[in-house]
C-alpha positions in Angstrom: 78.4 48.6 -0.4 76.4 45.5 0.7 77.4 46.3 4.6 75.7 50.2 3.8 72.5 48.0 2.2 71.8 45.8 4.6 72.2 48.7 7.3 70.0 50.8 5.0 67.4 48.1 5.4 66.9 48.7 9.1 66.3 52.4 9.1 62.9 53.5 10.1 62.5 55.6 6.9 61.4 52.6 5.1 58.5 51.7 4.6 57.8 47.7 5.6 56.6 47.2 2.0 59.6 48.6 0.9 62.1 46.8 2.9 60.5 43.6 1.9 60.6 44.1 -1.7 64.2 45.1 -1.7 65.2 42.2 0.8 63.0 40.3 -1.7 64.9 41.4 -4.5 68.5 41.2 -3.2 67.9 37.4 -1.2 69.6 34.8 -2.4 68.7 31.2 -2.2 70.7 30.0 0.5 70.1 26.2 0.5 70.6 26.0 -2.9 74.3 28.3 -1.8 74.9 26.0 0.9 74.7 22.6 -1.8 76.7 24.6 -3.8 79.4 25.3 -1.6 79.0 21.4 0.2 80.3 20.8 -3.2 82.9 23.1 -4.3 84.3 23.0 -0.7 84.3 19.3 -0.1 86.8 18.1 2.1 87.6 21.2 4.1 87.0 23.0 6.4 86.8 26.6 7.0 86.4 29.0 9.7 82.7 30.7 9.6 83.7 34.2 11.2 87.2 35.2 10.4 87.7 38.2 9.0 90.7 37.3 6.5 90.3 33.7 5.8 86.1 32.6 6.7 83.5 31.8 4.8 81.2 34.4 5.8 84.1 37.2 4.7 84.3 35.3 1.5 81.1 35.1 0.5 80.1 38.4 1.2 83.1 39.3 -0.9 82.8 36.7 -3.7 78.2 35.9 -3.7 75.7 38.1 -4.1 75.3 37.1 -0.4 74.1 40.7 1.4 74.8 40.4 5.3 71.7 40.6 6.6 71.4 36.7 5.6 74.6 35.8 7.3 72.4 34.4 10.3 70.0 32.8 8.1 72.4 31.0 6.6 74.5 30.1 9.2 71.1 28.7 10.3 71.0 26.8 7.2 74.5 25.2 7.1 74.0 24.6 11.3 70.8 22.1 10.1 73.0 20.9 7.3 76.0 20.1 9.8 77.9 21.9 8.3 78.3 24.4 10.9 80.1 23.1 13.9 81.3 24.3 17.0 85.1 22.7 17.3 87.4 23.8 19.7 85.3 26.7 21.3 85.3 28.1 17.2 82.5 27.9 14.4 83.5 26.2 11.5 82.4 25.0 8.5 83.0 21.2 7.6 82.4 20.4 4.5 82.5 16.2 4.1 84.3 14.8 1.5 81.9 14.4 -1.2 81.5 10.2 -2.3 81.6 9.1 -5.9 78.7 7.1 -6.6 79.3 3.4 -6.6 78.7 1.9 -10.4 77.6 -1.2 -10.4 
């Protein structure tokens, strides 16, 4: 369903004010996705793009993530460095998160 959305979104039947309002509506916050996942996936690291095990496949399965911010986040965790090109691949690296020191 989100695939036939996002493809919706680019027809020329809709109006611009239209599009906007529903990409409006359906956006996520995607740095506030990308601190959540530096957190819950700290200390591994996952491919971006494939299509049984990546992270974009997951989150467009598992987040209200629709694809047409796919590039805008992988824009965000690329800035974060969190998207890295190892090995010819994308993947994700998520650092291993440090406890903070008590003193």
């Amino acid at each position: 369903m989100k695939e036939a959305v996002s493809s919706g979104l680019r027809r020329d039947e809709l109006s611009k004010e239209v599009r906007d309002s529903m990409v409006a509506d359906l956006s996520v916050d995607l740095p506030k996705l990308a601190e959540r996942l530096r957190s819950q996936l700290a200390g591994r690291t996952i491919p971006w793009a494939d299509e049984r095990r990546g992270l974009k496949t997951l989150l467009l399965a598992e987040t209200p993530l629709f694809h047409f911010q796919a590039n805008d986040l992988k824009t965000v965790l690329k800035e974060g460095g969190i998207l890295q090109r190892v090995q010819g691949k994308e993947v994700c690296v998520f650092a291993q998160s440090n406890p903070a020191n008590a003193t």
